[in-house]
NUGUSE-746150 format. One record per residue (C-alpha): residue in three letters; z, x, y; residue number from 1. Coordinates in Angstrom, 2 decimals, always signed. Each point is the difference from the previous one (the first is absolute). Example, Ala and Ser with C-alpha at 12.3 -4.5 7.8 and 13.67 -1.06 7.14 Angstrom:
NODE    r        Z        X        Y    k
NODE  ala    +7.80   +12.30    -4.50    1
NODE  ser    -0.66    +1.37    +3.44    2
//
This chain:
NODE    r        Z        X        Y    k
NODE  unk    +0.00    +0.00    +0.00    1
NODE  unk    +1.13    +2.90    +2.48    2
NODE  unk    -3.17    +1.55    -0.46    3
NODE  unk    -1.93    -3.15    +0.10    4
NODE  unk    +1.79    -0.80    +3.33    5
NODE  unk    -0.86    +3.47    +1.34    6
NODE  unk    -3.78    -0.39    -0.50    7
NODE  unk    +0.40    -4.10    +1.29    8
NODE  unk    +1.44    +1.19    +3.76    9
NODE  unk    -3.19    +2.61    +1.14   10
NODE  unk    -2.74    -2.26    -1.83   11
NODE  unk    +0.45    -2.63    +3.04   12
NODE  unk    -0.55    +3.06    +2.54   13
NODE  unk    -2.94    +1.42    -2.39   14
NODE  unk    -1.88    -3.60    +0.60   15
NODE  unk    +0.91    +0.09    +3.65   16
NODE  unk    -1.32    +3.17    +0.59   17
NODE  unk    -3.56    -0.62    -1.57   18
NODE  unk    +0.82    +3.15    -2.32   19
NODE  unk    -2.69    +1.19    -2.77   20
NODE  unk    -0.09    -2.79    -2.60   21
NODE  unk    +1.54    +2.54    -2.67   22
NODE  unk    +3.38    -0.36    +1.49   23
NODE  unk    +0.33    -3.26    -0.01   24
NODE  unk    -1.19    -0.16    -3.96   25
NODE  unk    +2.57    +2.81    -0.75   26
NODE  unk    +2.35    -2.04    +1.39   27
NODE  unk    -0.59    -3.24    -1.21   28
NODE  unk    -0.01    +1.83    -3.70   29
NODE  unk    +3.21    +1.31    +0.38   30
NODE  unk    +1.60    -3.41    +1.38   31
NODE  unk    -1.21    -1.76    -2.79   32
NODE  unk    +0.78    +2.66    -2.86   33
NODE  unk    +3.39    -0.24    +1.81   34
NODE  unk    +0.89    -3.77    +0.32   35
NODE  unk    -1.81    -1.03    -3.39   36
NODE  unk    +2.32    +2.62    -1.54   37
NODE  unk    +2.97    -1.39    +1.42   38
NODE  unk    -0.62    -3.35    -0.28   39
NODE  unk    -0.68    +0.44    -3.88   40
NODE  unk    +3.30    +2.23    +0.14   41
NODE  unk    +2.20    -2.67    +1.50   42
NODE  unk    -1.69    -2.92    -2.06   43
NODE  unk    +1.16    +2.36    -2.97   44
NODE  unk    +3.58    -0.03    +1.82   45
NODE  unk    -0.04    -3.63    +0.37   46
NODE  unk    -0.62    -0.85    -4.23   47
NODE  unk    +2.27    +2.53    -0.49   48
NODE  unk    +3.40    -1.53    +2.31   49
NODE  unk    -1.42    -3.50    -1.20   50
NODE  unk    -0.41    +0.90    -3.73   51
NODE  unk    +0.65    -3.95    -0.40   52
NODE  unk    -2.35    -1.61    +2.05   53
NODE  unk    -2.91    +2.70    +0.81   54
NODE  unk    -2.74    -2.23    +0.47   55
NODE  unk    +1.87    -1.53    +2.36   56
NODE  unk    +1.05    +3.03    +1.50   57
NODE  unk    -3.68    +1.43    +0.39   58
NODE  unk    -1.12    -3.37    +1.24   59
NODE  unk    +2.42    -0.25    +2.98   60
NODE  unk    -1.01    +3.12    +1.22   61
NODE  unk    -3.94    -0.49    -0.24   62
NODE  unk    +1.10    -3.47    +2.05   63
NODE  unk    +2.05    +1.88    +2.91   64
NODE  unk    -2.73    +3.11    -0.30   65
NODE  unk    -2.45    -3.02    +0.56   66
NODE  unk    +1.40    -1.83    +2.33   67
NODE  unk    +1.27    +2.87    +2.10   68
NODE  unk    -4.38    +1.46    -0.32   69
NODE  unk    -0.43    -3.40    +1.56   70
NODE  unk    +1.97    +0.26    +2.86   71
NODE  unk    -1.38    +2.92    +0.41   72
NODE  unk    -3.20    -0.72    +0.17   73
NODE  unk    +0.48    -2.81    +2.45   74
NODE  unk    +1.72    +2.14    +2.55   75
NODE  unk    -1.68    +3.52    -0.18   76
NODE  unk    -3.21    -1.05    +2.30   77
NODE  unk    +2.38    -0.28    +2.46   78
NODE  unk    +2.52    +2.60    -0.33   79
NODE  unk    -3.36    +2.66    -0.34   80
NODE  unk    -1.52    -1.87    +3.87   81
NODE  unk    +3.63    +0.27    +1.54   82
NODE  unk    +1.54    +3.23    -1.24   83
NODE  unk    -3.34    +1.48    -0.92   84
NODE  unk    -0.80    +1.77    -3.57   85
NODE  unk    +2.38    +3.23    +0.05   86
NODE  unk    +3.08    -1.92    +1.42   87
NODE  unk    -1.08    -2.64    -2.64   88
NODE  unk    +0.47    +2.51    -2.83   89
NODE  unk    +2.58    +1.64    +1.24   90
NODE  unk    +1.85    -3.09    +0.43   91
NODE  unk    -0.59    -1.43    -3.54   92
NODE  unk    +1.00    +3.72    -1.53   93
NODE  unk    +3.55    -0.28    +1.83   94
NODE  unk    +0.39    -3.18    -1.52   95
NODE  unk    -0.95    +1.19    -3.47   96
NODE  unk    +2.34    +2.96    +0.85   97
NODE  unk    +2.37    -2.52    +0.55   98
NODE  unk    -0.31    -1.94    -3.07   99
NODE  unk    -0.05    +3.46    -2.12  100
NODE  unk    +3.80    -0.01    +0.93  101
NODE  unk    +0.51    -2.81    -2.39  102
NODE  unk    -1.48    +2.24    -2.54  103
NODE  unk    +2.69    +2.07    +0.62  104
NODE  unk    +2.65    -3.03    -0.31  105
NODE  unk    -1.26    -0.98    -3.25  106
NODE  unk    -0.11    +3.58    -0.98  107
NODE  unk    +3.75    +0.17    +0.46  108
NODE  unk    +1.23    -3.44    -0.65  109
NODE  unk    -2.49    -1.29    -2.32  110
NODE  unk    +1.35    +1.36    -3.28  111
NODE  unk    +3.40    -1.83    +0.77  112
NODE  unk    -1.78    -2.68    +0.71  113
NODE  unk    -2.04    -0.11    -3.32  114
NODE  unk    +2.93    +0.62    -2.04  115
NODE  unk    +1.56    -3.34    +1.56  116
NODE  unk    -2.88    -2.12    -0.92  117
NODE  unk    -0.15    +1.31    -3.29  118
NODE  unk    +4.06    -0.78    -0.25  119
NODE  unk    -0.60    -3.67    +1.12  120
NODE  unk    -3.17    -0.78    -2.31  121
NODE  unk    +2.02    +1.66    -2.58  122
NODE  unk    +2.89    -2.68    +1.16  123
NODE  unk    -2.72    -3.03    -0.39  124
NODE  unk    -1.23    +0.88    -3.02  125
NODE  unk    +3.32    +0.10    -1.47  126
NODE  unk    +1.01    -2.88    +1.34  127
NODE  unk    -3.42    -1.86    -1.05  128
NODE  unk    +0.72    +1.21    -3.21  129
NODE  unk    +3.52    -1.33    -0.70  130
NODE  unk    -1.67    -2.84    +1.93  131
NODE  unk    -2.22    -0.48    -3.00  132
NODE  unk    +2.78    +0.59    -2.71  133
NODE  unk    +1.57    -2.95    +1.33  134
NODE  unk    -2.81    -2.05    +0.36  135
NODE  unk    -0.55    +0.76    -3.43  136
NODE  unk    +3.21    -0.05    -1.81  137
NODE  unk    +0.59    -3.77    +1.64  138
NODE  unk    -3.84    -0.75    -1.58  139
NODE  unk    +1.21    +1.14    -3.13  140
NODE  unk    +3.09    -2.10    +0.07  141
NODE  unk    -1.64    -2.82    +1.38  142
NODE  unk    -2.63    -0.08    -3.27  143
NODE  unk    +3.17    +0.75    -1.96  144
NODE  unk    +1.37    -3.55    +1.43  145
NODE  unk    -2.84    -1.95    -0.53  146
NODE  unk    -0.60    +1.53    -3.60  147
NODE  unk    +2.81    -1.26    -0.79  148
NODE  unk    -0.52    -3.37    +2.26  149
NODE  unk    -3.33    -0.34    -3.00  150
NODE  unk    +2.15    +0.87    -2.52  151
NODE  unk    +2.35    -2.78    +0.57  152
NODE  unk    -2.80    -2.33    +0.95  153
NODE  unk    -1.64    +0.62    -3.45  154
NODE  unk    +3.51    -0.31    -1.63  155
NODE  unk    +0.81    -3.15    +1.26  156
NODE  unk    -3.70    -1.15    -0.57  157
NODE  unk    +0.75    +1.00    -3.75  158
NODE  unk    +2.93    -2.04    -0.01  159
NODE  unk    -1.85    -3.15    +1.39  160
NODE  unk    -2.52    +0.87    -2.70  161
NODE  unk    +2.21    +0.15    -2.40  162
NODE  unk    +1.81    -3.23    +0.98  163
NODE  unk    -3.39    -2.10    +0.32  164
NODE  unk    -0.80    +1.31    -3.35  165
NODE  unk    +2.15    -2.48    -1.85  166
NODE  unk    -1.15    -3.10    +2.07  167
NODE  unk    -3.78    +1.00    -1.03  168
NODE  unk    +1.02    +0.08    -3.32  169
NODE  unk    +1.42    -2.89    -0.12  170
//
């Protein structure tokens, strides 16, 4: 990301200055070797502190990546006519500077982090399970009850049976 960032800020000067068109290729390579690279790296992150849920994990952040490419879109024409193209960039690569410092944050905090989650889908799925236990043991005792509900039902049937007998015989 750093180095991504480093090659984002000038490339906004390089197009302002009407420089060779190399420069502004060799830019645009390395800002998109960069970002891809991250953005594959932190989707990677993402499965791995939502090892539970990672399609939802990956699908939130192609929805805020999305969302936030829209915004973006709408409101660069603008920012590029009133700031002009190298206060643009260098605007945008202070805020990505910016939002590398949560990097950081998760770098320190995010194993703690993970290892609660893990804890308290560990909890769940423990208490889902004696959940189910229950569920099932009262199952089991309620076919147990009306097993032997039939069983008297076919007993006293017998005995009726039993009793008619002698009247058909008759």
């Amino acid at each position: 990301m750093a180095i991504g960032v480093v090659a984002f800020i000038p490339y906004g000067w390089v197009l302002q200055q009407r420089v060779h068109l190399a420069a502004p290729l060799v830019l645009q390579f390395i800002i998109g070797f960069c970002f891809v690279a991250a953005l594959n790296c932190l989707n990677t992150l993402l499965v791995d502190l939502f090892p539970d849920k990672p399609a939802t994990a990956a699908s939130a952040c192609n929805l805020v990546r999305c969302c936030l490419g829209a915004v973006g879109a709408a409101v660069i024409s603008q920012m590029l006519s009133g700031m002009g193209w190298g206060w643009c960039f260098f605007f945008l690569g202070l805020a990505m500077t910016a939002g590398m410092g949560l990097l950081w944050v998760e770098n320190v905090y995010g194993m703690g982090w993970r290892e609660k989650r893990l804890l308290k889908i560990e909890q769940k799925m423990e208490k889902d399970a004696r959940a189910a236990e229950i569920q099932i043991e009262g199952k089991a005792d309620g076919r147990e009850q009306k097993d032997t509900n039939v069983q008297e039902l076919v007993a006293g049937a017998n005995d009726a049976n039993v009793a008619e007998e002698p009247r058909r015989t008759e």
